[in-house]
C-alpha positions, 0 to 999 in steps of 0.5 A, a space after each residue: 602781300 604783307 611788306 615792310 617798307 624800309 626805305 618807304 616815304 624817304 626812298 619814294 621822296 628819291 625817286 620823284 627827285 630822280 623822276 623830275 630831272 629825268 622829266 627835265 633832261 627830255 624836255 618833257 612837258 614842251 613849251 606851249 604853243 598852242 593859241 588860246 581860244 575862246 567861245 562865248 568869252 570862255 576858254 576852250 579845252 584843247 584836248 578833254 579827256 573823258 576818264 582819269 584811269 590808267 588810259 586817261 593818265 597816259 594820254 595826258 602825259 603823253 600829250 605834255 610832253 607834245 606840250 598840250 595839256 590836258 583835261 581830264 573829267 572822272 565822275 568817280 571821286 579822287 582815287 576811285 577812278 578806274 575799277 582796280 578800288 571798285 569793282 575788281 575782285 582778283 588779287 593780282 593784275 594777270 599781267 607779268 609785273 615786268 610790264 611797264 604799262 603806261 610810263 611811257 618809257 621811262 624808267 623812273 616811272 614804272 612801277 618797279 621803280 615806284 616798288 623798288 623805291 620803297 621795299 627794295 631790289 629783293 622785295 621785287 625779286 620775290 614777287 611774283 605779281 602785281 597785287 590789285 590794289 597797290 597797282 592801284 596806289 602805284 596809279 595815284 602816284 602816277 597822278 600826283 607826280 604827272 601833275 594831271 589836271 583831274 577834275 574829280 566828281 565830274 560826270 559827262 552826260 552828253 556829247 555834241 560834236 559841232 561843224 565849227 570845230 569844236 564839242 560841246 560837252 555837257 558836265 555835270 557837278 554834283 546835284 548841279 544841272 549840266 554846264 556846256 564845256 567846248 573842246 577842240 577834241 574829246 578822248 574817251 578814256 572809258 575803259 573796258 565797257 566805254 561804248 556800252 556796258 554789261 552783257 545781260 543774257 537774255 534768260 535773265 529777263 524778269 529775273 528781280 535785281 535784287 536777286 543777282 548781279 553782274 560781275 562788273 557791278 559794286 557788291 558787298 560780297 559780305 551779304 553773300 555769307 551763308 547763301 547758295 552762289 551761282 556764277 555763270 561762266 567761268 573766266 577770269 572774272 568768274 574767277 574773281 567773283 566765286 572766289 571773293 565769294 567764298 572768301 566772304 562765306 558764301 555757303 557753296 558757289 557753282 561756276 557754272 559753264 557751256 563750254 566743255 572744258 576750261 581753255 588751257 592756252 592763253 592766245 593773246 599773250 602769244 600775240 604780244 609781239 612788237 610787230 603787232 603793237 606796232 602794225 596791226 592798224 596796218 593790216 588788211 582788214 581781214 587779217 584783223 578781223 581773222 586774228 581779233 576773232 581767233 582770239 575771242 573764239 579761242 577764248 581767254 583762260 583764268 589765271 593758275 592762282 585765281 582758279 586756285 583761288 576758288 578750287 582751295 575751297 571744298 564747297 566750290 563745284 565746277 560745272 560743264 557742258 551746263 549752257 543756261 536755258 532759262 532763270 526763274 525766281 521762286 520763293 525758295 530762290 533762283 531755278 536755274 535750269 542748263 542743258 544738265 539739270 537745274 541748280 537752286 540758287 540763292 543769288 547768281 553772279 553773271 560773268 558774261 563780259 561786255 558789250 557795245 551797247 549804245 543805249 547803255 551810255 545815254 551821254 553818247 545819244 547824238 553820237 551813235 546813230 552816226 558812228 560807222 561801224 565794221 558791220 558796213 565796213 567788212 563782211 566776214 568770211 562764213 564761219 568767223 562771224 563775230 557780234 562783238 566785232 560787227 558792232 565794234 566802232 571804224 575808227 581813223 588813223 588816230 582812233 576818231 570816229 568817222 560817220 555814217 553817212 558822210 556829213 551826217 555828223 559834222 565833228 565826229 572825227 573830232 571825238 576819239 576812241 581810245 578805250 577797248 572797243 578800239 582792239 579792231 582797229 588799232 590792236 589792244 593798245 587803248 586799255 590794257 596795260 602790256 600796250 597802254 604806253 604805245 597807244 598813248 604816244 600814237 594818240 598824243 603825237 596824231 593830236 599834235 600835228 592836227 593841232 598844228 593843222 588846224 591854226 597853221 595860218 597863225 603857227 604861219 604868222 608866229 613864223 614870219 613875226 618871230 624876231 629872235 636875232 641869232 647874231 646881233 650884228 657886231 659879231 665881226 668886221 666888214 672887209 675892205 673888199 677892194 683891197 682883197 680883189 686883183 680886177 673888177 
């Protein structure tokens, strides 16, 4: 979406005016109050947070205005974090543009008020959704004008919880060997695949990488041009993917699908009432588990215009009823035998989602084989078993981990999830954007008080020496008491 920008830098320049005094009128960022620790002579980082995209920034902010401030630690450089630069290939966010994501309730920090400052009330008016990468630029000004401490280039390659209160977490800069930080609470702001990664089917074994990628991965698509595509699965990052790849002159793409038909129905817009938001962490378990599960099994259908998107194109063919068999490299390219005969392919593009996979995230190795899953703790009804969900992490009230056995782990609890494999748990609210805001302020307001909890002998000290008169003792005049009294 090409725009000109007629009120441009000088109308961005009047809504940060506007955004701090309305920062300033609710008290956002609360005076400190939290004692500074130490460890070996060194400072020790209330509340660190791991990934500086759209979660991360929200929790940051949600914890400034409980007066705790943040760290926050992005292996990406600056202005690359999250995948929206990166990796994601729609045009558009899928989410309604009216969404306010993770402003956290106020309205200056929206993005229609970010949009709105530069190319006006018409300009919004007539768009229709948000394009990818000026959510992007909307999320780099979130950043500036939050004043997050985001500490770029930074890669966390392991986790310790410790039995004394804190985490240490080892960081790596650079070429640099890992430097030990210490935390009184890490968050895992890691986005969609945070405790795993890519699910790579298993006919693709022996398949030579150079041959194929997954959706997720960095792909100059350009090298695409005059080759025979495959897609497998047709989702919206199906979608994305062909469509970005005929855009770049791929010869033909074949989305190839098990399923019969595409899903027409999006079910999890229909569950996006407040009353979920607020009450799914309340739910009896198999009332989470039921509607977790009808979801994914129900599954999500593209968007209108990224199907579009890929059916403009003549030399796009939609496939199905084609369930994968296997994939075999030959010297012509890729055989790639279904249940409806085999396509020669010249370079193939999985869009299979994502799993929980621990062993794709080897910073996690002292933590997984502790970490309580729903697998031990629900048994689901025949019929509604669901991968996904058994592997999915039990979190606590305030999205910590919690170990297998108990004591098996001291601190775990001190390391909090609040990236997507938390959806069982506490509903879709560490992640995407309709929820992002809410999640933020639950996580912000739970860290607050067991902060609080845990210094409160010196919050309890604080008290007793605070010594602010409210009256300095000259306000008013004894009475002659005698001279007001008839008898003893």
């Amino acid at each position: 979406m090409a725009l000109s920008s007629p009120l441009g830098a000088a109308g961005l320049a009047a809504l940060e005016q506007r955004l701090q005094h309305d920062l300033l009128t609710l008290n956002w960022r609360a005076k400190p109050w939290m004692p500074q620790r130490t460890h070996a002579g060194r400072p020790v980082v209330d509340v660190l947070i791991v990934g500086a995209g759209q979660a991360g920034l929200a929790a940051s902010m949600a914890l400034a205005q409980q007066g705790i401030a943040a760290v926050l630690l992005d292996r990406a450089p600056a202005d690359r974090e999250g995948p929206w630069a990166t990796t994601a290939r729609m045009e558009t966010l899928r989410s309604p543009k009216e969404l306010t994501g993770p402003a956290l309730g106020v309205p200056s920090l929206t993005f229609r008020a970010w949009f709105e400052a530069q190319w006006g009330a018409d300009a919004w008016a007539a768009l229709d959704k948000i394009p990818r990468l000026q959510w992007m630029d909307y999320l780099r000004w979130y950043r500036r004008v939050t004043q997050a401490d985001v500490r770029n280039g930074h890669a966390v390659t392991a986790l310790r919880p410790r039995a004394d209160g804190l985490v240490e977490v080892d960081v790596a800069v650079g070429g640099a060997a890992p430097a030990t930080w210490h935390a009184r609470r890490v968050v895992l702001a890691t986005g969609r695949d945070g405790l795993g990664g890519p699910l790579i089917p298993a006919f693709m074994e022996g398949v030579p990488r150079t041959r194929w990628a997954h959706s997720s991965d960095v792909l100059d698509y350009a090298t695409l041009r005059g080759l025979r595509v495959g897609v497998i699965g047709m989702g919206s990052s199906a979608m994305d993917s062909a469509g970005t790849a005929l855009e770049a002159g791929a010869a033909s793409v074949d989305l190839i699908a098990r399923r019969t038909e595409l899903p027409r129905i999006n079910k999890s817009k229909g569950s996006g009432v407040p009353g979920l938001v607020q009450g799914h962490s309340l739910l009896p378990d198999e009332w989470k588990w039921r509607l977790r599960h009808y979801i994914g099994a129900q599954q999500v259908p593209p968007p209108h215009g990224s199907t579009l998107r890929v059916s403009r194109h003549p030399n796009a063919f939609f496939h199905f009823g084609c369930a994968v068999q296997r994939v075999r490299d030959t010297p012509d390219g890729l055989q790639v035998a279904t249940a409806r005969g085999t396509f020669a392919i010249d370079f193939l593009i999985l869009s299979t989602g994502f799993a929980i996979d621990w062993q794709q995230k080897p910073e996690f190795a002292a933590i997984a084989p502790h970490v309580r899953t729903w697998g031990e703790r629900y048994t689901p009804p025949r019929g509604e078993e669901d991968p996904e969900l058994r592997d999915s992490p039990d979190l606590g009230p305030l999205f910590e981990f919690q170990e297998t056995p108990p004591g098996a782990c001291p601190g775990l609890d001190r390391i909090h999830c609040f990236c997507y494999p938390a959806a069982l748990s506490h509903g879709t609210i560490s992640g995407d954007i309709p929820a992002i805001s809410d999640g933020a302020r639950r996580l912000a307001g739970g860290l607050a008080g067991l902060l609080y909890r845990e210094d409160v002998e010196h919050h309890f000290a604080a008290l007793q020496a605070y010594a602010e008169p409210e009256l300095l003792g000259d306000e008013w005049t004894p009475a002659d008491t005698a001279q007001r009294t008839v008898g003893p």
